[in-house]
PDB file of N, CA, C and O in Angstrom:
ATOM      1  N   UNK A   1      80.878  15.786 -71.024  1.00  0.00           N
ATOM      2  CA  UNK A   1      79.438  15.569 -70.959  1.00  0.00           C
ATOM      3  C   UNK A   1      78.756  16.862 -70.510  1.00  0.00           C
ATOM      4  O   UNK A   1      79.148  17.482 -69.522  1.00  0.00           O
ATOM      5  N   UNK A   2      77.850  17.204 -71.173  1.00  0.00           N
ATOM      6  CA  UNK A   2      77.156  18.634 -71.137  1.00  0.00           C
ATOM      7  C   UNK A   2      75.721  18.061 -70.072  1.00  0.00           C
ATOM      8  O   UNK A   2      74.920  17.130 -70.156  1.00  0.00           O
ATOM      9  N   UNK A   3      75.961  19.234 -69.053  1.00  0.00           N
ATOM     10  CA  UNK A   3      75.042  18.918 -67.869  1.00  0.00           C
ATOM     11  C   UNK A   3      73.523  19.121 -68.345  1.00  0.00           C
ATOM     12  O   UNK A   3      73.253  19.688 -69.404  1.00  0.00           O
ATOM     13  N   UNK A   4      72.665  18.666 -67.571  1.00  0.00           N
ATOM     14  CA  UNK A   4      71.415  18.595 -67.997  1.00  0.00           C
ATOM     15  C   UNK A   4      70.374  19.521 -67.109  1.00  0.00           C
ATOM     16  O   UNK A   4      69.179  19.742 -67.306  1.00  0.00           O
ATOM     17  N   UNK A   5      71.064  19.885 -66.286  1.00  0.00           N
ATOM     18  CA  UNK A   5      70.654  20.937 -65.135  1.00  0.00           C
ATOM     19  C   UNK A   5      70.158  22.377 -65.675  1.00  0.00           C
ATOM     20  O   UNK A   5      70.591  22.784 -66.753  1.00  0.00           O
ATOM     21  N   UNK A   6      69.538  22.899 -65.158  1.00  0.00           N
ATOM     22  CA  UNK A   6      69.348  24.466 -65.526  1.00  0.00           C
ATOM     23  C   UNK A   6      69.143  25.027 -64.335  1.00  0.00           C
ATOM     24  O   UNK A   6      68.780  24.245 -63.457  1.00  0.00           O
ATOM     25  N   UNK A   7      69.339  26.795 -63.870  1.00  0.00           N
ATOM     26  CA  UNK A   7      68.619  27.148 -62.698  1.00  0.00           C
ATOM     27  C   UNK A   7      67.939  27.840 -62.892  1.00  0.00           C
ATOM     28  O   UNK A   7      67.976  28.524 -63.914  1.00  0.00           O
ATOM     29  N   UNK A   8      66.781  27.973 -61.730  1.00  0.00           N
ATOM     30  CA  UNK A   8      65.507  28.689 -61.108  1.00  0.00           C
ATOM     31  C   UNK A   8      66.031  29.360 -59.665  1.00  0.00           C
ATOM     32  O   UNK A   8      66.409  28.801 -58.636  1.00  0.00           O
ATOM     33  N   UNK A   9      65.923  30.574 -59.948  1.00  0.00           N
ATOM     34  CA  UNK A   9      66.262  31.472 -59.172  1.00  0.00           C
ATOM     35  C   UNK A   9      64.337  32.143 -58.815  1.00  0.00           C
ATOM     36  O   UNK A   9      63.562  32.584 -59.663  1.00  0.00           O
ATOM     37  N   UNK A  10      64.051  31.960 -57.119  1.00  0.00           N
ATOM     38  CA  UNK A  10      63.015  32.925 -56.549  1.00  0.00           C
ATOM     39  C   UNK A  10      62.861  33.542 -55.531  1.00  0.00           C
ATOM     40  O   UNK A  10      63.769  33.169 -54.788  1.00  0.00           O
ATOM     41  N   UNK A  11      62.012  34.571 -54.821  1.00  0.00           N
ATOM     42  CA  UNK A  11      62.091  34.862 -53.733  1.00  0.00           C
ATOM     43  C   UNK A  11      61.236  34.526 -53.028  1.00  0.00           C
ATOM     44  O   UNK A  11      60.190  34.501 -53.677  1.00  0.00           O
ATOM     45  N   UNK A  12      61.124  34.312 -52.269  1.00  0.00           N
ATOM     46  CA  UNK A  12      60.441  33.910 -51.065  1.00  0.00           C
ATOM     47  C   UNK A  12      60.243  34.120 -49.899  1.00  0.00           C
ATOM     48  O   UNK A  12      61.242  33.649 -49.355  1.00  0.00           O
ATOM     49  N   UNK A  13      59.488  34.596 -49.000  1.00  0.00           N
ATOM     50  CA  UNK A  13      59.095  35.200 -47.736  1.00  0.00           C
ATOM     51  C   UNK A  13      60.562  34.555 -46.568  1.00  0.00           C
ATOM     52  O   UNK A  13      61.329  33.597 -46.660  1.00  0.00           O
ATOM     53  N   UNK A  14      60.422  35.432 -45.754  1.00  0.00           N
ATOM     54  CA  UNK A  14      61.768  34.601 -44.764  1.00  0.00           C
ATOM     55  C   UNK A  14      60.964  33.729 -44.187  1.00  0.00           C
ATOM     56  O   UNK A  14      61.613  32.685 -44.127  1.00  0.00           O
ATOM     57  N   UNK A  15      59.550  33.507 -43.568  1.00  0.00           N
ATOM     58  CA  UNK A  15      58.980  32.770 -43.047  1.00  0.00           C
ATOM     59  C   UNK A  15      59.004  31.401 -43.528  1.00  0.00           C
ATOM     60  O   UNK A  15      59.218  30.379 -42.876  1.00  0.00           O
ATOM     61  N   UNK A  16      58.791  31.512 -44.581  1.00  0.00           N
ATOM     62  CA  UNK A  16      58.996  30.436 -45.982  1.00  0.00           C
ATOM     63  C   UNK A  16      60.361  29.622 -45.725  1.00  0.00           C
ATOM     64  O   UNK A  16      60.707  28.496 -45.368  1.00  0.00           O
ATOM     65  N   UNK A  17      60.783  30.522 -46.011  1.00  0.00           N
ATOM     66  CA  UNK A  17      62.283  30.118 -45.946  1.00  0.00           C
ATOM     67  C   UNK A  17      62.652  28.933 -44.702  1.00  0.00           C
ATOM     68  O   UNK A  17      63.051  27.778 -44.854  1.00  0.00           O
ATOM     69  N   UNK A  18      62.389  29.605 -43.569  1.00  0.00           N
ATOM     70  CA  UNK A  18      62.666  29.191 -42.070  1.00  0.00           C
ATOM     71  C   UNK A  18      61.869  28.094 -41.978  1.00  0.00           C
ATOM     72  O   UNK A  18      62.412  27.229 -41.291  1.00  0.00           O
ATOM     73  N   UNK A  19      60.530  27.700 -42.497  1.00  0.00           N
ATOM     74  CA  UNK A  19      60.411  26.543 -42.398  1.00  0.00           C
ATOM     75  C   UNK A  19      60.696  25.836 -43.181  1.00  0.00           C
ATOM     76  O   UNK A  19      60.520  24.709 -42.717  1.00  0.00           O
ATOM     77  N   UNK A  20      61.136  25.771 -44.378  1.00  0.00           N
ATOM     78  CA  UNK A  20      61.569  25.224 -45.178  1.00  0.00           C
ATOM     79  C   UNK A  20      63.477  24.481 -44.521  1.00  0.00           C
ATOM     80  O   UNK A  20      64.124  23.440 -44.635  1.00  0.00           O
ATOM     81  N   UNK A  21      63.554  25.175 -44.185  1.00  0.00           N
ATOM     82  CA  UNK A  21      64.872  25.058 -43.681  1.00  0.00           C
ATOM     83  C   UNK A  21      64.593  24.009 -42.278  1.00  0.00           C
ATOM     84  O   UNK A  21      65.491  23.276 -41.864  1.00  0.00           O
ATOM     85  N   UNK A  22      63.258  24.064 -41.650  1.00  0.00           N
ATOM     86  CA  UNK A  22      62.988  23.437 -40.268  1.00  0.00           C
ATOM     87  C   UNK A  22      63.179  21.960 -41.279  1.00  0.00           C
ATOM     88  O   UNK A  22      64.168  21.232 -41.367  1.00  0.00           O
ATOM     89  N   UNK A  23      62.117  21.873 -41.832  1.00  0.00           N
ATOM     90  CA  UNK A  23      61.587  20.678 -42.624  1.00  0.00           C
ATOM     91  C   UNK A  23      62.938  20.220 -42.740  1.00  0.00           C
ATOM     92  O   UNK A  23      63.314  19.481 -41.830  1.00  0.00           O
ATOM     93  N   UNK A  24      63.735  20.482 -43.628  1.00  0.00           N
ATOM     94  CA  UNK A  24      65.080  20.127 -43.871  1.00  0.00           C
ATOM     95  C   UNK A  24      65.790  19.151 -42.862  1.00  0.00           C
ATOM     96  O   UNK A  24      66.179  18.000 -43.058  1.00  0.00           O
ATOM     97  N   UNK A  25      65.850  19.921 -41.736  1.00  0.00           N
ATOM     98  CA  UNK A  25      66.424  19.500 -40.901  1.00  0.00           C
ATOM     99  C   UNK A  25      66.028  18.048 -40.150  1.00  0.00           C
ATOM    100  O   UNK A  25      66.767  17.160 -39.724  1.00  0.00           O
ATOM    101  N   UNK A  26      64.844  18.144 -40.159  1.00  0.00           N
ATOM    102  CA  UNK A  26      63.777  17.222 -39.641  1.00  0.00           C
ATOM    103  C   UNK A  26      63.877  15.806 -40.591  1.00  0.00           C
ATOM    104  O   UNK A  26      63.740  14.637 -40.231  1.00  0.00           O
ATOM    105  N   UNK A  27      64.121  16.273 -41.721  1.00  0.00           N
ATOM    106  CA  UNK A  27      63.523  15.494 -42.790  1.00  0.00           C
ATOM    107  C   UNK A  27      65.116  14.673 -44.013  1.00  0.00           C
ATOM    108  O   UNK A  27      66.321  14.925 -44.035  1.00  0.00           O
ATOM    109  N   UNK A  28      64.455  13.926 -44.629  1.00  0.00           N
ATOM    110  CA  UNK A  28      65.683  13.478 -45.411  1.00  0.00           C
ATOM    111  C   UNK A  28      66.425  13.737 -46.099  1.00  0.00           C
ATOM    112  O   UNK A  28      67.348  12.994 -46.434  1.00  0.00           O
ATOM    113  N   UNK A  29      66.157  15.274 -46.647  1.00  0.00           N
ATOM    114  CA  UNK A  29      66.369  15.889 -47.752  1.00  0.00           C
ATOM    115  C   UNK A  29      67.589  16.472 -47.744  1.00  0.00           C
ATOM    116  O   UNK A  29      67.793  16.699 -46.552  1.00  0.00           O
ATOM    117  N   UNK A  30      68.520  16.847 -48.364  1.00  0.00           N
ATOM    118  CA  UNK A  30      69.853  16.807 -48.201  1.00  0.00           C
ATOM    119  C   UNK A  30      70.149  17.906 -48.434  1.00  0.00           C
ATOM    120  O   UNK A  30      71.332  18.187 -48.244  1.00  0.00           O
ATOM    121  N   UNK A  31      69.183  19.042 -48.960  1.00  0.00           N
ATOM    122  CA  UNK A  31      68.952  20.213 -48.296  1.00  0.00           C
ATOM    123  C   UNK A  31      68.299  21.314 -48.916  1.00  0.00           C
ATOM    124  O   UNK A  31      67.727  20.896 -49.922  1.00  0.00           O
ATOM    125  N   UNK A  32      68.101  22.755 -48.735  1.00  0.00           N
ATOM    126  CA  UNK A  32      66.787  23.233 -49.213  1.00  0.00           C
ATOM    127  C   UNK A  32      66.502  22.975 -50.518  1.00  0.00           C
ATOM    128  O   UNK A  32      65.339  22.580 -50.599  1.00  0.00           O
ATOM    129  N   UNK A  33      67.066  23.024 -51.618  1.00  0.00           N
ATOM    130  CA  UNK A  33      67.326  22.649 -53.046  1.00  0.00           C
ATOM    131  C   UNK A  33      66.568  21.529 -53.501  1.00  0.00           C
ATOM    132  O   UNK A  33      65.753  21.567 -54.423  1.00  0.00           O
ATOM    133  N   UNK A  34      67.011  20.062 -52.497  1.00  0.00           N
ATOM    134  CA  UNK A  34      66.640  19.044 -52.756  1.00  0.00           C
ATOM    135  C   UNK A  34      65.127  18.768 -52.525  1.00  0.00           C
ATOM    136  O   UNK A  34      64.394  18.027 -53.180  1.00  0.00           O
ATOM    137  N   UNK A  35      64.795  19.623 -51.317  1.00  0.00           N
ATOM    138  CA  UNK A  35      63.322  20.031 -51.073  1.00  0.00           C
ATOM    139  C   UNK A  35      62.807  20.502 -51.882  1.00  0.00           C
ATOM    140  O   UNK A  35      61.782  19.909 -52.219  1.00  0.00           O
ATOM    141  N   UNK A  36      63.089  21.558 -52.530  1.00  0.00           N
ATOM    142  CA  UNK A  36      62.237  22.430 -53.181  1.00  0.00           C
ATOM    143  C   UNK A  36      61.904  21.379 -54.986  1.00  0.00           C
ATOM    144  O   UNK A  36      60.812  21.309 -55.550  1.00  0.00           O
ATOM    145  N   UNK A  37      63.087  20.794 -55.422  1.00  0.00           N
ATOM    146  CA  UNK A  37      62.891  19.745 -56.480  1.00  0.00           C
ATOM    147  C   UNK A  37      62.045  18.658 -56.363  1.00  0.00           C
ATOM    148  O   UNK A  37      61.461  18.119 -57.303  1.00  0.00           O
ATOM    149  N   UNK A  38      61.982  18.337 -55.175  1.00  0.00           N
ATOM    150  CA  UNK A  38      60.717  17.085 -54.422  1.00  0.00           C
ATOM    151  C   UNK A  38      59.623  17.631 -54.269  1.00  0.00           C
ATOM    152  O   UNK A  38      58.663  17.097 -54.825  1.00  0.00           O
ATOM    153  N   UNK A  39      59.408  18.835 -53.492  1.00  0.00           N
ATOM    154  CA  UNK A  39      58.124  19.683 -53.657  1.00  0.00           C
ATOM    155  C   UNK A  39      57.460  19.903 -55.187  1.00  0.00           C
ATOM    156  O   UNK A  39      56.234  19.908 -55.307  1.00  0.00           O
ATOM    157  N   UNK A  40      58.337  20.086 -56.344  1.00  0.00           N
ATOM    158  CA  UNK A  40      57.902  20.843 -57.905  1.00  0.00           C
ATOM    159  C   UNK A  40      57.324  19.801 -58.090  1.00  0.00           C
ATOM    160  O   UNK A  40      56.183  19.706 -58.542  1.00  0.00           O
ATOM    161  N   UNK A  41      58.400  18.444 -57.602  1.00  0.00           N
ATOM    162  CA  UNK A  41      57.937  16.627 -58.437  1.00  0.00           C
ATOM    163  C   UNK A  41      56.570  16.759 -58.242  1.00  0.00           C
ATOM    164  O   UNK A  41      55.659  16.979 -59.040  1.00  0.00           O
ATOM    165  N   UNK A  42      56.589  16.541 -56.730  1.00  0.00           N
ATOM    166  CA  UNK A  42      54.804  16.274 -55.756  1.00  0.00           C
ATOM    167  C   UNK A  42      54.164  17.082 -56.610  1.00  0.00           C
ATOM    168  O   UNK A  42      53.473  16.438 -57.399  1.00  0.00           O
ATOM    169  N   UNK A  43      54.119  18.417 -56.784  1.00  0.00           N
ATOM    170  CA  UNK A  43      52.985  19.206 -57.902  1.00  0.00           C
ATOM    171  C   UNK A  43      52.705  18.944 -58.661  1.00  0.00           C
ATOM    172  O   UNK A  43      51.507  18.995 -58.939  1.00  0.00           O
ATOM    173  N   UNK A  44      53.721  18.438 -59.597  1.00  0.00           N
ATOM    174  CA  UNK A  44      53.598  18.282 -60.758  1.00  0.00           C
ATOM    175  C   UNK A  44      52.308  16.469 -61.410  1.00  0.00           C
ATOM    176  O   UNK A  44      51.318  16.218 -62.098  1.00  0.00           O
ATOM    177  N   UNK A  45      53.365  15.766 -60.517  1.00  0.00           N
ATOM    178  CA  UNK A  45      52.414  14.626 -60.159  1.00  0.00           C
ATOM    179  C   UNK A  45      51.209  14.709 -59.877  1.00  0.00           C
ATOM    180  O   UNK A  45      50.411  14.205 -60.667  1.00  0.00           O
ATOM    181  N   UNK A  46      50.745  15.333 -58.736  1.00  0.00           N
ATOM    182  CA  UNK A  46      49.258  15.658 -58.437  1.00  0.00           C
ATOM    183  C   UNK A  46      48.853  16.313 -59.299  1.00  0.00           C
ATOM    184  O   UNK A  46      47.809  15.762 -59.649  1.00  0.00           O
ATOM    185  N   UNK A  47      49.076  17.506 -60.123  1.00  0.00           N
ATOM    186  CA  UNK A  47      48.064  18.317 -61.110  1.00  0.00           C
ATOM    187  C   UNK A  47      47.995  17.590 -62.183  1.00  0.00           C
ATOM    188  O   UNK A  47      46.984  17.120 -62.705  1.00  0.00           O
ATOM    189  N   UNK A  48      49.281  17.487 -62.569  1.00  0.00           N
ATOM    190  CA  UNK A  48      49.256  16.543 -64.316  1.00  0.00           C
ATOM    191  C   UNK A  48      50.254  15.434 -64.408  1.00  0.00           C
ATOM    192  O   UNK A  48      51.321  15.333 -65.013  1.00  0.00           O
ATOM    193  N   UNK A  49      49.311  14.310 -63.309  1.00  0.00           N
ATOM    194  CA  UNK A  49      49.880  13.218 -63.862  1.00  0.00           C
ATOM    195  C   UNK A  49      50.353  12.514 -65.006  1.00  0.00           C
ATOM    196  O   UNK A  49      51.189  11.618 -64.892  1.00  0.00           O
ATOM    197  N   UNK A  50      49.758  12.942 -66.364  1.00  0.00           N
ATOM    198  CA  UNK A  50      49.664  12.239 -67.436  1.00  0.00           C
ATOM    199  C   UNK A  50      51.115  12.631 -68.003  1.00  0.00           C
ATOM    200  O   UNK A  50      51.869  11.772 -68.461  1.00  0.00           O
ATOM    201  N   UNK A  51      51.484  14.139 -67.931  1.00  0.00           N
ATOM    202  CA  UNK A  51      52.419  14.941 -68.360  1.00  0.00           C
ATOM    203  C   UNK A  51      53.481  14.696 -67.721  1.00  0.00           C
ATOM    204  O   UNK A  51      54.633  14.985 -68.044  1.00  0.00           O
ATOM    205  N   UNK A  52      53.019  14.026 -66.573  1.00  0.00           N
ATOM    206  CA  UNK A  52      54.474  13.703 -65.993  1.00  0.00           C
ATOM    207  C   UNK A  52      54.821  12.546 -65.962  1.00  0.00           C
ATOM    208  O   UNK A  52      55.789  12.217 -65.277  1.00  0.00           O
ATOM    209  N   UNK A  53      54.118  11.649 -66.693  1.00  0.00           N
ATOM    210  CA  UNK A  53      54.324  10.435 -66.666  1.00  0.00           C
ATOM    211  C   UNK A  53      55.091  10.209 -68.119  1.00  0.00           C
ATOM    212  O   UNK A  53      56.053   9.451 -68.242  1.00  0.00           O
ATOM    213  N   UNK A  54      54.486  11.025 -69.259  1.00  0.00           N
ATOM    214  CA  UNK A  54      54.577  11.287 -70.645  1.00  0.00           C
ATOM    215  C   UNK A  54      56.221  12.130 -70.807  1.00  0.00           C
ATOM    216  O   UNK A  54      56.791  11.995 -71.890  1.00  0.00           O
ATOM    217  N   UNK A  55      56.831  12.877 -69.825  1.00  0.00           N
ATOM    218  CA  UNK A  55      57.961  13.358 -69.519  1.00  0.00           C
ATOM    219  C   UNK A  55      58.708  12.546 -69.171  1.00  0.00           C
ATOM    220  O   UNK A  55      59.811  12.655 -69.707  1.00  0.00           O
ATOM    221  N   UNK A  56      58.620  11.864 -68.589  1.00  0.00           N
ATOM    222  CA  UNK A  56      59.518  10.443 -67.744  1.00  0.00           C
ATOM    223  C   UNK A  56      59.825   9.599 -68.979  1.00  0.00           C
ATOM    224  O   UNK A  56      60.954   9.122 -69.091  1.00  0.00           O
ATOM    225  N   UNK A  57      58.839   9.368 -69.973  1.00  0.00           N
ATOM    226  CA  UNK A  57      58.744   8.140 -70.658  1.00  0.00           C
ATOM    227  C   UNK A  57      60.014   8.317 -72.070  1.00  0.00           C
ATOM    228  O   UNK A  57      60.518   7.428 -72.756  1.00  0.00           O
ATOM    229  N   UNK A  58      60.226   9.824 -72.113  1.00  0.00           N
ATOM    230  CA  UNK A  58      60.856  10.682 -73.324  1.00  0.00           C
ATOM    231  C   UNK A  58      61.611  10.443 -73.047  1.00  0.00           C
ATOM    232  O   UNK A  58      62.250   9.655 -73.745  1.00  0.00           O
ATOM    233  N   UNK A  59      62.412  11.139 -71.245  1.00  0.00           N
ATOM    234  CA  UNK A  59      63.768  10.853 -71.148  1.00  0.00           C
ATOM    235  C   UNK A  59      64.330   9.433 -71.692  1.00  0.00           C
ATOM    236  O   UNK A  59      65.256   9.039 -72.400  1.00  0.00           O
ATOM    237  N   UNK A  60      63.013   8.769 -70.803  1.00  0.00           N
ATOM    238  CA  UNK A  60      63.890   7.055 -70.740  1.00  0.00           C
ATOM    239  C   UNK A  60      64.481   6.753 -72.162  1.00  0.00           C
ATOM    240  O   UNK A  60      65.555   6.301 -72.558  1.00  0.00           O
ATOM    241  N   UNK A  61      62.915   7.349 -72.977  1.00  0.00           N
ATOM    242  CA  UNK A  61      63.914   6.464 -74.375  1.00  0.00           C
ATOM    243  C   UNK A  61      64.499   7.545 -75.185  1.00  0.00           C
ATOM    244  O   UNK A  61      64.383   7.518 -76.410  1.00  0.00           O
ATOM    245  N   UNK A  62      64.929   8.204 -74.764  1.00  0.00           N
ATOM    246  CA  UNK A  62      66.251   9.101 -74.979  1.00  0.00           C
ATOM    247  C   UNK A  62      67.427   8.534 -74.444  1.00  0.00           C
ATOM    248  O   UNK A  62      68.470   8.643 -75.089  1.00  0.00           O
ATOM    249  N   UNK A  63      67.415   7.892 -73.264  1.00  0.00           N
ATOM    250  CA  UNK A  63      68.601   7.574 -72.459  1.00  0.00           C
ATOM    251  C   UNK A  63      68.817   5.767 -73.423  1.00  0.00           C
ATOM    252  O   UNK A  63      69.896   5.212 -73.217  1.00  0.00           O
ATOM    253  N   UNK A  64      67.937   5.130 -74.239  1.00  0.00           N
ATOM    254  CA  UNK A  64      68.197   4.313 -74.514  1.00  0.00           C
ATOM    255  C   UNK A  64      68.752   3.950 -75.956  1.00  0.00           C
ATOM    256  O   UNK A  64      69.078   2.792 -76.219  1.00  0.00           O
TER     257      UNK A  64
END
């Protein structure tokens, strides 16, 4: 089965980083990665709901 994953490689301030890493710790996320994929979701949702709703709907009936 051919993975569905791709990566995003960026840089980012150490400050950034360090709280990002606080949050982590604090928080449910299983770790900076998983944050940063929950953070893109939240954006993406808030700016273009429609597109992300219209993205969701492709996979599904792809997966069906």
């Amino acid at each position: 089965m051919e993975s569905q994953n791709t990566q995003i490689s960026l840089r980012v301030p150490i400050s950034l980083k360090k709280l990002i890493s606080k949050i982590v710790e604090q928080d449910t996320h299983l770790n900076e990665s998983d944050f940063i994929r929950e953070a893109i979701r939240e954006k993406i949702r808030r700016d273009a709901p429609n597109f992300y709703t219209s993205i969701f709907k492709e996979v599904e009936n792809e997966s069906k």
